[in-house]
N, C-alpha and C positions, 0 to 999 in steps of 0.2 A: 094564682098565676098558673097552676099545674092544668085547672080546670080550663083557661082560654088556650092554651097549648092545645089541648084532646080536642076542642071542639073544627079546631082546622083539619084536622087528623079523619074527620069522618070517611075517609072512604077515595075509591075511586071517581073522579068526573064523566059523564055521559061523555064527554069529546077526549076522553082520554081511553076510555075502553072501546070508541070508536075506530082510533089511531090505532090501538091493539090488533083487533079482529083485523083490520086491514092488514097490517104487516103478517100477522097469522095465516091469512087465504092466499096474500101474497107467495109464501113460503110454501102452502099447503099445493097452492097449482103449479111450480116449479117441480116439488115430489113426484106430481101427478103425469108431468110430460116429459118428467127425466124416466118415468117408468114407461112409459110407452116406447121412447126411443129403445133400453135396453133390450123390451123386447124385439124389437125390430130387430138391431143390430144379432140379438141370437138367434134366430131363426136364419138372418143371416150366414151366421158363421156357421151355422150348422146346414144349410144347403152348400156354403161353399166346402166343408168340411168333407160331406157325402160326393160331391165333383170332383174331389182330387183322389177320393180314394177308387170313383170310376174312371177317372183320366189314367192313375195307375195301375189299375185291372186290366185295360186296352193297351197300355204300353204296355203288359208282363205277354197278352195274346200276340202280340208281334214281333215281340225279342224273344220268344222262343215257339214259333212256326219254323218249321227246318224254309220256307219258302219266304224268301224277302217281298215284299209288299210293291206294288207295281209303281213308278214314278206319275205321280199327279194327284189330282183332289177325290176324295172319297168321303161319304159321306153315311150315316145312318142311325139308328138307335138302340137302346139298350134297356133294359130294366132290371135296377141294382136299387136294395132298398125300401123296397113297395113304389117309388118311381120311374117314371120313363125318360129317359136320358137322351138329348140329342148331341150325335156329337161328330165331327168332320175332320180329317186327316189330309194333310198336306206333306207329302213325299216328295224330297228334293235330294238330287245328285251332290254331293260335296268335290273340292278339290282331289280327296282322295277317291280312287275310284273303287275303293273296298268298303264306303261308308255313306249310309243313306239319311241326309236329316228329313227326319220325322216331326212336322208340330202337330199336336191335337190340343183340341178345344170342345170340352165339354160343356153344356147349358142344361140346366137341368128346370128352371121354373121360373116365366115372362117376367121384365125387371128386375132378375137377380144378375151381376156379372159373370160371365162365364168362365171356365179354369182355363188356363192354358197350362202346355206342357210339351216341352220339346226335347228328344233323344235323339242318340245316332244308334244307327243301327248296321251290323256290322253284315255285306255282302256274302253271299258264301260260294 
């Protein structure tokens, strides 16, 4: 009786390790394209990482120029980083007339979002 037992036992089916591999590549091409996002998304963070710490480099050049920055749009470039940085300033009057809001927005590489950043700037 032990001996008709073993003989079922032989092994795995061709349509069972079939099933297998499949669920296997299945899983293996999810690895595959969860790793390409990750990269994406870090390269990501790290151009937007390097925009903010140039959006914050151009707001420290402005809030400590003894001379306030003229009411309207401005525009230009930078190189922080080993790249070249575009980036445009928009100077507005506030209610109070001792305080200038300031947005900038920097873009540093086509299809990445660009930083924004906005401060007041105190007249003098």
């Amino acid at each position: 009786m032990a001996d008709r037992a073993r003989q079922g036992e032989g092994g795995f089916t061709l349509l069972e390790m079939l099933v297998a591999l499949a669920v296997f590549s299945l899983a293996a091409l999810a690895l595959v394209r969860l790793q390409g996002v990750t990269l994406r998304t870090a390269a990501d963070l790290d151009s937007k990482a390097m925009g903010q710490i140039v959006a914050r480099n151009l707001m420290v050049d402005v809030q400590t120029d003894p001379v306030p920055p003229s009411i309207g749009e401005e525009d230009g470039e930078v190189s922080n980083g080993g790249r070249r940085w575009r980036w445009s300033r928009v100077v507005k009057p506030t209610d109070d007339r001792r305080l200038l809001q300031v947005d900038l927005t920097v873009d540093g590489q086509p299809g990445a979002s660009p930083v924004a950043l906005s401060f007041v700037r105190v007249v003098e």
